[in-house]
C-alpha positions in Angstrom: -8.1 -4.0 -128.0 -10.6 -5.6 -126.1 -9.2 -8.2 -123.4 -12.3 -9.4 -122.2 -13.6 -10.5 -125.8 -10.5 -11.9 -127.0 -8.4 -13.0 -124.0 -10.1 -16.2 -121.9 -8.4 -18.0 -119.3 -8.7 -21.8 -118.9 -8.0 -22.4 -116.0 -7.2 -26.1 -115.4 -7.7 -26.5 -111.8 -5.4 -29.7 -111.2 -7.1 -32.1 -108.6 -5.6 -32.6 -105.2 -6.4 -36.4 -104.8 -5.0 -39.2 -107.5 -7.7 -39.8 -110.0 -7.7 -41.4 -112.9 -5.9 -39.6 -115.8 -5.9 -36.3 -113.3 -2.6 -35.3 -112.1 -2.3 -33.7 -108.5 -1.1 -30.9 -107.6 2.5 -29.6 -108.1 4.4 -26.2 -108.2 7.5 -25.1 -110.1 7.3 -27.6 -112.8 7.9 -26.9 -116.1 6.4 -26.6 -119.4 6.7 -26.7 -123.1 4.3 -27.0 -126.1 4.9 -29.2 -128.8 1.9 -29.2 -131.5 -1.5 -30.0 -129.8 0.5 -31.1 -126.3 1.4 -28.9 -123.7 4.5 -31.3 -121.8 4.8 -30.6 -118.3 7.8 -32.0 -116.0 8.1 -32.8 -112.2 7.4 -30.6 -109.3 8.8 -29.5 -106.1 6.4 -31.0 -103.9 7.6 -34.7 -102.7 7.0 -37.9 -105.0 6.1 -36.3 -108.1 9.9 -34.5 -109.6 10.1 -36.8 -111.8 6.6 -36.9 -113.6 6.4 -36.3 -117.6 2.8 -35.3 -118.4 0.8 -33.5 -120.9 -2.2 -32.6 -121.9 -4.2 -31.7 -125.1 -4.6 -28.3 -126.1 -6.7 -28.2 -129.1 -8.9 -24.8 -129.0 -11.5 -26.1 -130.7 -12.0 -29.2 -129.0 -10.5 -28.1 -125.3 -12.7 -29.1 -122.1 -12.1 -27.4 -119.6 -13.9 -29.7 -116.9 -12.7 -32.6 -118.5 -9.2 -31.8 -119.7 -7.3 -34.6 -121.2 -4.4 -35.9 -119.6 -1.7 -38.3 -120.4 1.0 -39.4 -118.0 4.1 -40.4 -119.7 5.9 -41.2 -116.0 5.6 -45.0 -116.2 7.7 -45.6 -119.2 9.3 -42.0 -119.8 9.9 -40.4 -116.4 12.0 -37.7 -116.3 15.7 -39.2 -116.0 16.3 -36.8 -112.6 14.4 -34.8 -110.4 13.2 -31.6 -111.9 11.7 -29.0 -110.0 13.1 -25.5 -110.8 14.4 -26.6 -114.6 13.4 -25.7 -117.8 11.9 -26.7 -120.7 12.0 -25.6 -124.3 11.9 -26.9 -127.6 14.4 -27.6 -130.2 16.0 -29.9 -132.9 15.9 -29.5 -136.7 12.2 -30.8 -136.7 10.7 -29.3 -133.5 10.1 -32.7 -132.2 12.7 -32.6 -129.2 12.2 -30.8 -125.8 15.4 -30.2 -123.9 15.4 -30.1 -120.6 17.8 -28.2 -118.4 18.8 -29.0 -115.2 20.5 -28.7 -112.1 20.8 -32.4 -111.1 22.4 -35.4 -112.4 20.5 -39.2 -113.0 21.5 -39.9 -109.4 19.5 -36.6 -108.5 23.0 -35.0 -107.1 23.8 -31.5 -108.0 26.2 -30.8 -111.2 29.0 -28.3 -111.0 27.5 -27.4 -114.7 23.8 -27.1 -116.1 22.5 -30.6 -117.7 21.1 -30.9 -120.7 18.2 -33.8 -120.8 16.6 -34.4 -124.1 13.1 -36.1 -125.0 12.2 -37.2 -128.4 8.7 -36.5 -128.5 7.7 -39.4 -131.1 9.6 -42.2 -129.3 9.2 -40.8 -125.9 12.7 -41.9 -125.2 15.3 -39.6 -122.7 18.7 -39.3 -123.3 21.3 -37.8 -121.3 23.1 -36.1 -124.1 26.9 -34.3 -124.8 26.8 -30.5 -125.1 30.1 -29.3 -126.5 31.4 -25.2 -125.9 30.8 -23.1 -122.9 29.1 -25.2 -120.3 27.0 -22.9 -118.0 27.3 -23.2 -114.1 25.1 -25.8 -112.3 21.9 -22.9 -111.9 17.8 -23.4 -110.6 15.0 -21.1 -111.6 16.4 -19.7 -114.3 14.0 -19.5 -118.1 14.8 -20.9 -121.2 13.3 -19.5 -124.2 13.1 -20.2 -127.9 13.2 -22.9 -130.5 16.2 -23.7 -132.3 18.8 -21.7 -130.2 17.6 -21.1 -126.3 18.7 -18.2 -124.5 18.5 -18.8 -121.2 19.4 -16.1 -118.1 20.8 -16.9 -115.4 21.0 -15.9 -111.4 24.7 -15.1 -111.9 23.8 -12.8 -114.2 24.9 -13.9 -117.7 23.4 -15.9 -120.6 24.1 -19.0 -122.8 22.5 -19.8 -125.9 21.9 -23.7 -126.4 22.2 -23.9 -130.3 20.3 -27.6 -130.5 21.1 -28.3 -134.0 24.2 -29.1 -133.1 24.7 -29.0 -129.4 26.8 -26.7 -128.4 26.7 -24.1 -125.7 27.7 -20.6 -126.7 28.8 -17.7 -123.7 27.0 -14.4 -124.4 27.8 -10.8 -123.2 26.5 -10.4 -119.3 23.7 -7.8 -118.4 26.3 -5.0 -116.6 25.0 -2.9 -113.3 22.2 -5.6 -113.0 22.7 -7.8 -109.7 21.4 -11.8 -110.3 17.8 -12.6 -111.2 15.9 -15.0 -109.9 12.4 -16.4 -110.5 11.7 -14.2 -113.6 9.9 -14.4 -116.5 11.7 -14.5 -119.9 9.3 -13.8 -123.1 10.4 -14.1 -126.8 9.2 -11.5 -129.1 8.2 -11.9 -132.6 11.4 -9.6 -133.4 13.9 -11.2 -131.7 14.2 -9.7 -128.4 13.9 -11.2 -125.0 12.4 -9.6 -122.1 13.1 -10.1 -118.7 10.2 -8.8 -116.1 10.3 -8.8 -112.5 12.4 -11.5 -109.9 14.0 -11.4 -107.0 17.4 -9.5 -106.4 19.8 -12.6 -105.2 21.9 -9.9 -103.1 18.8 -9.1 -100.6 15.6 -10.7 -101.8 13.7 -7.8 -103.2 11.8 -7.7 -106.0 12.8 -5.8 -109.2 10.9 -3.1 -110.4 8.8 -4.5 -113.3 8.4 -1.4 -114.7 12.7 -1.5 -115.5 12.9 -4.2 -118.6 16.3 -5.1 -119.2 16.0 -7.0 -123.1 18.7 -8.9 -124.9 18.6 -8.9 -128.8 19.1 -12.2 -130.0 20.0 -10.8 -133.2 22.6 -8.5 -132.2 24.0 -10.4 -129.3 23.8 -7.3 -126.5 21.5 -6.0 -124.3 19.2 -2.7 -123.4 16.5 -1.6 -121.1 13.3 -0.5 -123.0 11.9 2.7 -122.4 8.3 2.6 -120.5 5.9 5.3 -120.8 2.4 4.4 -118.7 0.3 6.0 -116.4 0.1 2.7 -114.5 3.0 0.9 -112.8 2.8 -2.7 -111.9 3.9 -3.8 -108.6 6.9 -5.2 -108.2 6.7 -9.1 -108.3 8.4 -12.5 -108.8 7.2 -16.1 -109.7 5.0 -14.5 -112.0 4.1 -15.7 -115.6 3.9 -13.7 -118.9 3.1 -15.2 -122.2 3.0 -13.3 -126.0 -0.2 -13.1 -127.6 -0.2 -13.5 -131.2 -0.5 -9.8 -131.7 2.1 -8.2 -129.7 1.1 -8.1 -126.3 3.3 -9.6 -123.0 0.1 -10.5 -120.5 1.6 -11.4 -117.1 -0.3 -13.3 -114.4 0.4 -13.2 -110.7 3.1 -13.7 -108.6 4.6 -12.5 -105.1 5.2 -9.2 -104.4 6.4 -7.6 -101.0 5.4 -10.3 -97.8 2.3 -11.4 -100.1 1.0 -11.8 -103.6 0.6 -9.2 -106.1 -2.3 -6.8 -106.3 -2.7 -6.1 -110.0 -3.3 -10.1 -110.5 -3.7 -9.4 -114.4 -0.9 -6.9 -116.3 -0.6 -6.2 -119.8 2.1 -4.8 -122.1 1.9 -3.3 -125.4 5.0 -3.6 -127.1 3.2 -2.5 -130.1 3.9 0.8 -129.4 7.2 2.8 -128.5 7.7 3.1 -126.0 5.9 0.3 -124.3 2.7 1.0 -122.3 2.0 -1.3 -119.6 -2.2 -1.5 -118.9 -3.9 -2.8 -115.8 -6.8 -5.7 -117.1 -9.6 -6.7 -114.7 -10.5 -10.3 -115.3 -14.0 -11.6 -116.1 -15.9 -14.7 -116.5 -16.2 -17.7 -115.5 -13.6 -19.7 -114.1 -12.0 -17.1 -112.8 -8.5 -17.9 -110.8 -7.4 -17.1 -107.5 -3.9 -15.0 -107.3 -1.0 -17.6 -108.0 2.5 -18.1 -107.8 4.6 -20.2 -109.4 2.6 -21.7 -111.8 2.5 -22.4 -115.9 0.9 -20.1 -118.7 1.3 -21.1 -122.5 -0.4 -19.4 -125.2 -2.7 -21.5 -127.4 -4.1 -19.9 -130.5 -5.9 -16.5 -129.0 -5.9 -18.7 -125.4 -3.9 -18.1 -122.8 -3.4 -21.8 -120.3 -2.8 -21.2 -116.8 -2.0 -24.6 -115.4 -2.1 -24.1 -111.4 -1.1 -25.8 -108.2 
């Protein structure tokens, strides 16, 4: 396959002074797509954790030098500060983002993961009850899915969020793996989730990309897929990966050892068995600088990076 022909970034460079409909910059918000609108929520940079933002991703119609922006914040803020959270979407019609958290509406830390959710036609929050087994008060952690999200965790476990009716269920923990942090957590087409990269909690090292620990959301346990490349990435968290409608995990950037990545652009074929990680040189116009931290969707054949 031929990235350079299929694959373009648009890179939506956010501006670093308040304009008009532009939002400044941020870093570890999060992000979800509903239809044509990619949301995106708070930041860890001061005065803007609570924003509620989006912007409209139609391919066809996309600028990239005059992206279109709407800021929710005024009547629909975020009811917490929200950097380090996590976003997906749920609810019998697709219409609700959840968002899970680590604080409460008085921006205090839980002893147990919130659940925030926002109707996406009424723009109205609400703080709702989750019945079963909560999950521990946690921060960059990813959420993935639809109508159940499986989320792990830096203590090393995962809950799925079942949203159709609210209830959190416990599912089996990863064993010999210490906790995760800053991830990435990408839902294939088959039902497995895989976990690339992070941070080992125990002495802030990164994780070996090229080990890919997976949970089956069908079967409800876990394995490591087998890898066989020429090519190994390096080591990295804060990164992003995304799933390309045909099969392919694309991973862009992050930290590796005292500085960021080399390889700024990775791909996986899970196409094959085993996968077969390939090195991608980027080309074009609009080409973006090495980042960390930041928010890739896939649109259609487009992957979004959204960057600080």
């Amino acid at each position: 396959m031929n990235y350079s022909s299929n694959f373009f970034f648009l890179c939506l460079t956010i501006s670093t002074h308040v304009v008009s409909c532009i939002p400044i910059g941020r870093i570890r918000q999060s992000s979800v797509l509903v239809e044509n609108k990619l949301y995106f929520f708070g930041s860890d940079n001061d005065g803007h954790k609570t924003d509620n933002i989006y912007l409209e991703v139609i391919p066809s119609s996309l600028d990239i030098n005059q992206p279109k922006w709407t800021d929710l914040t005024q009547n629909a803020q975020t009811p917490s500060r929200s950097p380090f959270a996590s976003a997906c979407l749920g609810g019998a019609n697709r219409d609700i983002i959840f968002l899970l958290g680590h604080l409460d509406p008085n921006n205090s830390v839980t002893n147990y993961t919130i659940v925030y959710a926002l109707n996406t036609t009424s723009q109205i929050w609400s703080n709702i009850h989750v019945n079963g087994s909560l999950p521990l008060s946690r921060q960059q952690f990813q959420a993935v899915g639809e109508f159940k999200a499986a989320t792990s965790v830096v203590v090393n476990d995962i809950f799925i969020f079942v949203s159709l009716n609210l209830n959190w269920i416990k599912g089996p923990a990863l064993n010999a793996s210490p906790a995760r942090v800053d991830f990435s957590a990408t839902l294939l087409n088959i039902g497995l989730i895989l976990y690339l990269g992070s941070t080992n909690a125990s002495d802030n090292s990164n994780y070996n990309i090229h080990a890919i620990p997976a949970y089956n959301t069908n079967t409800n346990d876990w394995m490591y897929m087998p890898i066989v490349s020429d090519f190994i990435p390096a080591s990295r968290n804060g990164h992003s990966a995304v799933l390309s409608p045909d099969g392919f995990v694309i991973v862009y950037g992050g930290n590796g050892i005292n500085t960021c990545v080399f390889e700024a652009l990775v791909v996986l074929d899970t196409n094959v068995s085993p996968y077969k990680w390939y090195n991608k040189s980027i080309i074009g116009t609009n080409i973006p600088s090495r980042l960390v931290y930041h928010t890739a969707s896939m649109i259609g054949s487009h992957m979004i990076l959204v960057l600080w």
